[in-house]
Backbone bond lengths (Angstrom), bond angles and torsions (degrees), N, CA, C in turn:
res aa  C-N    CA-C-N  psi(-1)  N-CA   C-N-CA  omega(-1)  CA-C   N-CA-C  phi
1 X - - - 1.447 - - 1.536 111.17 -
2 X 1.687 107.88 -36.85 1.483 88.14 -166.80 1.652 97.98 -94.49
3 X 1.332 141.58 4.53 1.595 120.74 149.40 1.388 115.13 -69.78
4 X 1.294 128.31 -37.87 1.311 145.76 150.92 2.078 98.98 -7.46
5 X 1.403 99.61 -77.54 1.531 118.05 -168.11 1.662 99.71 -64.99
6 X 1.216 119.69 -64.60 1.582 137.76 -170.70 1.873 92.73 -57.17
7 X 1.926 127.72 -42.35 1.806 76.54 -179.45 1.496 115.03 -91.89
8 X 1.464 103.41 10.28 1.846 108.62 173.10 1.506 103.70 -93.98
9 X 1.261 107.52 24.47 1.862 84.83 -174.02 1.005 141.41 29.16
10 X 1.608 120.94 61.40 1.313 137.35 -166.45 1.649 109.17 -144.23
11 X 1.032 105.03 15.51 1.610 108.25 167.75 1.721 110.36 -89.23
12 X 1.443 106.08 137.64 1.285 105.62 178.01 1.674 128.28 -81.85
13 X 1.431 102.82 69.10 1.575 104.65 141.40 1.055 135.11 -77.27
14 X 1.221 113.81 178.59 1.695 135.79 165.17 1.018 92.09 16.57
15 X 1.390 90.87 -106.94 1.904 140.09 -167.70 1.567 100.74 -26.79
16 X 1.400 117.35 -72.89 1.429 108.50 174.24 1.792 129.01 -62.73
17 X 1.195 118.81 -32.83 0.989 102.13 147.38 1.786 158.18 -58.15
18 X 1.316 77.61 -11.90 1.803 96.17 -175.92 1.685 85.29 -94.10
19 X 1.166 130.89 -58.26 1.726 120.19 -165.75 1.429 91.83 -47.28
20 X 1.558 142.42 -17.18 1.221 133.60 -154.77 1.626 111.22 -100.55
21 X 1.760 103.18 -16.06 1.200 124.65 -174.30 1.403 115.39 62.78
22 X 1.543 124.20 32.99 1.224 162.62 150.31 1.721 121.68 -59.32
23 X 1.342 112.37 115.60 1.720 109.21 164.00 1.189 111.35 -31.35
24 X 1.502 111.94 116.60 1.605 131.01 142.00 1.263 148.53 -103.36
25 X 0.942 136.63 151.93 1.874 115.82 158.62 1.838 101.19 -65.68
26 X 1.312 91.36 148.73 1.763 95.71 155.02 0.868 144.12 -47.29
27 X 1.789 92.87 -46.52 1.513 107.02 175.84 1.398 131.81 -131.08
28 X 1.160 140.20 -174.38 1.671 120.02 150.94 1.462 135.75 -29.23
29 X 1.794 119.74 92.73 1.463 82.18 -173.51 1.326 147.77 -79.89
30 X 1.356 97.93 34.64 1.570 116.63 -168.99 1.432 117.73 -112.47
31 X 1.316 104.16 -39.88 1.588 112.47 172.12 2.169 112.42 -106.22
32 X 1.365 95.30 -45.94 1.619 91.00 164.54 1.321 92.38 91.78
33 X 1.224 129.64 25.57 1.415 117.21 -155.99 2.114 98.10 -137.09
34 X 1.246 99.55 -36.97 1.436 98.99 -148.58 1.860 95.58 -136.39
35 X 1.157 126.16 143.39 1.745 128.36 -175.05 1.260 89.62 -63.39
36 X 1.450 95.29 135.18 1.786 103.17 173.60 2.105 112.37 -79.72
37 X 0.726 99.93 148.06 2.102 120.34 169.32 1.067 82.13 -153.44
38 X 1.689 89.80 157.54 1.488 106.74 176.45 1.733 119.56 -93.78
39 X 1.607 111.65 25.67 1.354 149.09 162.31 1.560 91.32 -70.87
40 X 1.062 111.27 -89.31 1.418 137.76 -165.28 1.241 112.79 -54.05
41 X 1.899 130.56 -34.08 1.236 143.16 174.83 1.754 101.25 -69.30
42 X 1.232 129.49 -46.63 1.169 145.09 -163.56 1.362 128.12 -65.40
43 X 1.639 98.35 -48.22 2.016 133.59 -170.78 1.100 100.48 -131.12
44 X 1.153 133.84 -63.47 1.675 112.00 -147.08 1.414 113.39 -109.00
45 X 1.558 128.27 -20.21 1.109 120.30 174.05 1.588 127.99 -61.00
46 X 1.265 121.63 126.25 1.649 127.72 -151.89 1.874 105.44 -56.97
47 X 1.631 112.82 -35.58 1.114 102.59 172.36 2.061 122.51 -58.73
48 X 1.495 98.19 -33.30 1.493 115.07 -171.90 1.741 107.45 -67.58
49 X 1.678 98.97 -40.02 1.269 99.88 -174.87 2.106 118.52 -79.02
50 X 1.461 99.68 -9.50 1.117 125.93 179.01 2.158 113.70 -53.45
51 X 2.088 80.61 -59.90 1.206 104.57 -168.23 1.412 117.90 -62.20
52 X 2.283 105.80 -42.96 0.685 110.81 174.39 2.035 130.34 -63.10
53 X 1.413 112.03 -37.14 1.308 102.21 158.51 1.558 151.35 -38.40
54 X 1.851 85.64 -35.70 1.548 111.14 165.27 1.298 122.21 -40.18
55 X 2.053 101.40 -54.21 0.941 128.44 -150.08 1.530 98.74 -95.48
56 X 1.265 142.95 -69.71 1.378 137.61 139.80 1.380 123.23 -6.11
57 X 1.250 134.53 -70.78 1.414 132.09 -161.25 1.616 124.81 -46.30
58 X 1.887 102.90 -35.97 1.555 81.41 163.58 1.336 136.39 -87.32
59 X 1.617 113.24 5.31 1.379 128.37 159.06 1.079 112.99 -61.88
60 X 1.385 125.36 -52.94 1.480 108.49 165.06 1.834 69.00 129.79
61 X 0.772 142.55 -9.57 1.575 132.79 177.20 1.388 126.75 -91.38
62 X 1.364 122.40 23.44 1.372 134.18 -177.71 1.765 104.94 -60.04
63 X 1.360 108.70 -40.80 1.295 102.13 167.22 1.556 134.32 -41.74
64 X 1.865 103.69 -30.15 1.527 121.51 173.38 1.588 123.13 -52.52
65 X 1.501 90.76 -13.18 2.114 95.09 -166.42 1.254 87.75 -67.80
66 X 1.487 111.73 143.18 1.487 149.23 142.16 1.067 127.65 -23.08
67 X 1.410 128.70 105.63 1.528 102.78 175.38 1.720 111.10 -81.92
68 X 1.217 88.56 -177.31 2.155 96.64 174.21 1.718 90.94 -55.46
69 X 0.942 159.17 -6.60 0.906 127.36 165.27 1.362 151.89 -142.28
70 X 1.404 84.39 45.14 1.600 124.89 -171.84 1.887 106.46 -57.79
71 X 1.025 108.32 146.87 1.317 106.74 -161.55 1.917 100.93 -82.36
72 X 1.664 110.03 -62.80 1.701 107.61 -177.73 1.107 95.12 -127.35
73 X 1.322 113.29 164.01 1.717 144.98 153.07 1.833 86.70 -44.14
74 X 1.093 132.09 -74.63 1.645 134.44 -173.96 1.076 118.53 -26.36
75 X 1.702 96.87 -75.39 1.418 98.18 -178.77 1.595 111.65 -68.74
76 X 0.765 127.16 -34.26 1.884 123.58 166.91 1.692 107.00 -33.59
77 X 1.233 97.93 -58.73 1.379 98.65 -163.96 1.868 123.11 -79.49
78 X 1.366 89.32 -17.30 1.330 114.83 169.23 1.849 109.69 -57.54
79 X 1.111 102.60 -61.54 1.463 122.26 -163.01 1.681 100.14 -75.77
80 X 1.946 119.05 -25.56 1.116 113.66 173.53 1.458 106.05 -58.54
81 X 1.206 103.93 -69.44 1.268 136.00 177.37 1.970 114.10 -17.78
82 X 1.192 102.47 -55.84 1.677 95.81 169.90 1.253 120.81 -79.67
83 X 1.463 125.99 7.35 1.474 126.20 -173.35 1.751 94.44 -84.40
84 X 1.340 104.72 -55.73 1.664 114.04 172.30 1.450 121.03 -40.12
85 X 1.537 120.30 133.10 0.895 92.69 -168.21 1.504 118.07 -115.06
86 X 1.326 154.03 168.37 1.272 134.91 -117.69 1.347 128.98 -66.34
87 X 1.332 107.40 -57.98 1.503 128.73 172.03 1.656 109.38 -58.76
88 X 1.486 111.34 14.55 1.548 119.04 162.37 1.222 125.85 -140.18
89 X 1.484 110.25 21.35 1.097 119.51 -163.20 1.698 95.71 -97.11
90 X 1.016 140.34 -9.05 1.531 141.18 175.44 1.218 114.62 -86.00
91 X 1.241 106.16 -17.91 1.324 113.26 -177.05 1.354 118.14 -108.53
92 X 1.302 108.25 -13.46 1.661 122.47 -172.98 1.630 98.42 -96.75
93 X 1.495 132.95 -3.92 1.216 152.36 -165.59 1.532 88.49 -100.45
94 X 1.566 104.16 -77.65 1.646 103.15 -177.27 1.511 129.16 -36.65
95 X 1.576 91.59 -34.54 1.671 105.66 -169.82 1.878 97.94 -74.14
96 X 1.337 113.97 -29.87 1.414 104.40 -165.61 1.919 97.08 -94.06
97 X 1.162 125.10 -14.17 1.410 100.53 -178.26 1.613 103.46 -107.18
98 X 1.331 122.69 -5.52 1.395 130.68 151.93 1.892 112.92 -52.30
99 X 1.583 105.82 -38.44 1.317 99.77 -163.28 1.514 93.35 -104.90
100 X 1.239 119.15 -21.22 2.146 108.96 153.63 1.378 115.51 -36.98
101 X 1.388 101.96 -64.59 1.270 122.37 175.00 1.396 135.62 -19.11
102 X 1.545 102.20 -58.77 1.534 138.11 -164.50 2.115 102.33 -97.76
103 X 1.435 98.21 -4.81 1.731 99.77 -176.26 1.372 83.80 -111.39
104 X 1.337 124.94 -52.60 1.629 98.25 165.75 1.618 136.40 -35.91
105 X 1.205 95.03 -53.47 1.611 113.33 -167.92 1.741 110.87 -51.89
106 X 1.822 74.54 -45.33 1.940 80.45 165.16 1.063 150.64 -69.71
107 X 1.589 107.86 -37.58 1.403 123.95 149.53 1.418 134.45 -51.27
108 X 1.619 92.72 -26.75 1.889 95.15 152.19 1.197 154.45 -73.17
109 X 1.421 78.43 -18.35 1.902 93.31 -166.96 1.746 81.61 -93.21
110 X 1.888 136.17 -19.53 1.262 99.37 -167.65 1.567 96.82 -90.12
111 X 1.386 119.72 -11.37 1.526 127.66 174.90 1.567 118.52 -43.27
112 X 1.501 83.78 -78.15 1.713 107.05 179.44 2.012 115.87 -89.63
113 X 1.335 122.75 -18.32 1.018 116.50 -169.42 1.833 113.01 -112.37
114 X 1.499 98.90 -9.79 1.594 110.80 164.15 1.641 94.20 83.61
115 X 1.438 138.22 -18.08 1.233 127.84 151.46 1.580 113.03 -18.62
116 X 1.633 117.95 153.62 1.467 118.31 -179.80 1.387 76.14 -111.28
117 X 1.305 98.74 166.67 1.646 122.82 149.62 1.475 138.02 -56.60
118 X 1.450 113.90 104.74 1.338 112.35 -171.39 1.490 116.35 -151.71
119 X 1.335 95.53 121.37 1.651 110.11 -167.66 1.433 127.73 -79.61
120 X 0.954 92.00 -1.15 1.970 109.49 167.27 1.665 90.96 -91.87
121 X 1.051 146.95 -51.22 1.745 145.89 -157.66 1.725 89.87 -76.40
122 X 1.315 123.16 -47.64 1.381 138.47 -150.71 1.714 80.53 -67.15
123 X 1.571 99.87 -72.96 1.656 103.97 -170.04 2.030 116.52 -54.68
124 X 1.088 95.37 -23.95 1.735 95.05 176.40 1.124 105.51 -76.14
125 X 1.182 137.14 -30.33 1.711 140.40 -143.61 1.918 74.27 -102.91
126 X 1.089 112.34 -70.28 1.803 116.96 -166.81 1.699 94.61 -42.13
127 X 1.172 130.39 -62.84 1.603 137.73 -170.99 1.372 110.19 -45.83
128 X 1.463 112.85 -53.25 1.477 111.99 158.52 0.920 136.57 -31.93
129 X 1.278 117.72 -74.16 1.208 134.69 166.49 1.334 124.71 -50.90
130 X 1.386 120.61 -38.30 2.089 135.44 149.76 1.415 94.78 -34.57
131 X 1.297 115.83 -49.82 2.034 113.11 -166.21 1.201 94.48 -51.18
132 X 1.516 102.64 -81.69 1.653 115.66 -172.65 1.034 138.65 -14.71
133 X 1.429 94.59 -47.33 1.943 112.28 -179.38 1.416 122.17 -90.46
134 X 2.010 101.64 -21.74 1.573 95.27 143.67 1.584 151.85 -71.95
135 X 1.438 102.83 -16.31 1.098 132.89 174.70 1.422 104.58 -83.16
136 X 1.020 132.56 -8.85 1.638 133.41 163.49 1.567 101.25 -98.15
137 X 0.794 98.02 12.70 1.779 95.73 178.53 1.412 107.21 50.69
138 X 1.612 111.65 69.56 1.356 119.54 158.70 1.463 118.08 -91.81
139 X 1.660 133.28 82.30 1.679 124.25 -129.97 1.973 93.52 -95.62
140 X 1.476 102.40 -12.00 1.973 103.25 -175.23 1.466 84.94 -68.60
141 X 1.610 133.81 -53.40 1.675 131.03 -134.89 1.993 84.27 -93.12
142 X 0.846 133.69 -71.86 1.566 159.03 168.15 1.802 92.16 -8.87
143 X 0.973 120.22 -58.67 1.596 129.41 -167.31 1.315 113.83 -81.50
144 X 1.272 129.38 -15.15 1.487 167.87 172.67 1.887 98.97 -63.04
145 X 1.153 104.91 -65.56 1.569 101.47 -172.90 1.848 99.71 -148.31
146 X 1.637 118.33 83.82 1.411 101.84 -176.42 1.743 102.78 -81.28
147 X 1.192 111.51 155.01 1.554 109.83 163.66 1.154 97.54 77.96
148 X 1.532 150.67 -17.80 1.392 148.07 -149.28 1.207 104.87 -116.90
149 X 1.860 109.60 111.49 1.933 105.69 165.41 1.872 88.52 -80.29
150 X 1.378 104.86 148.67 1.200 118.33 -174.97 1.911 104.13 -100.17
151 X 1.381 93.26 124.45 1.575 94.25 178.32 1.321 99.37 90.57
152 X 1.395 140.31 -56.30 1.332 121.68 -170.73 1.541 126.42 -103.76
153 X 1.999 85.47 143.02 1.691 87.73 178.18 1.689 110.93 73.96
């Protein structure tokens, strides 16, 4: 649901909340730096693009991060997406809407739960959850990084 919302731009950040004349943060609450969209929450914000390297690099696709001025979450992921190559591409899918997922989750808890932003918590909480879904025999995400906490250590 929430890539669903994020490539229609209909998730409630910033931006839409302020046209609503609705409580916001000022800024990103992840980077603090730049008006949040969920463009900007996704690709370009420095904490997002942080996580995503983490998460990329032992693919060998670290080159894929976003710059500030990447146009969508879509096309980002689009263009990740053909670098991979086939027989990992189900899994390189899982890994990227698992890790949408997990930049949301975070951005909530610093929204609504007063948590700061922190990419060691972001990457432990994501690794966890990587276990889990291997242990359900998720074999596209599982084959992706075996044995590997991603980002840490």
């Amino acid at each position: 649901m929430l890539l669903w919302l994020a490539i229609r731009n209909r998730c409630w950040t910033t931006d839409r909340l302020a046209r609503r004349n609705l409580l916001h943060p000022a800024e990103c609450p992840l980077c603090d730096q730049e008006d949040e969209t969920v463009q900007h929450l996704l690709t370009s914000c420095v904490f997002a693009r942080q996580f995503w390297f983490k998460l990329l690099e032992p693919l060998g696709l670290q080159d894929r991060i976003s710059s500030t001025n990447t146009g969508s979450f879509t096309d980002w992921w689009r263009k990740t997406i053909k670098k991979v190559p086939k027989n990992k591409r189900k899994g390189a899918n899982t890994l990227i809407i698992l890790a949408a997922w997990y930049l949301w989750k975070h951005r909530n808890a610093c929204v609504f739960e007063g948590a700061r932003s922190n990419i060691n918590v972001l990457l432990r909480e994501f690794n966890d959850e990587h276990h889990l879904w291997c242990l359900e025999r998720a074999r596209g995400l599982c084959t992706l990084m075996i044995g590997h906490d991603v980002g840490l250590g």
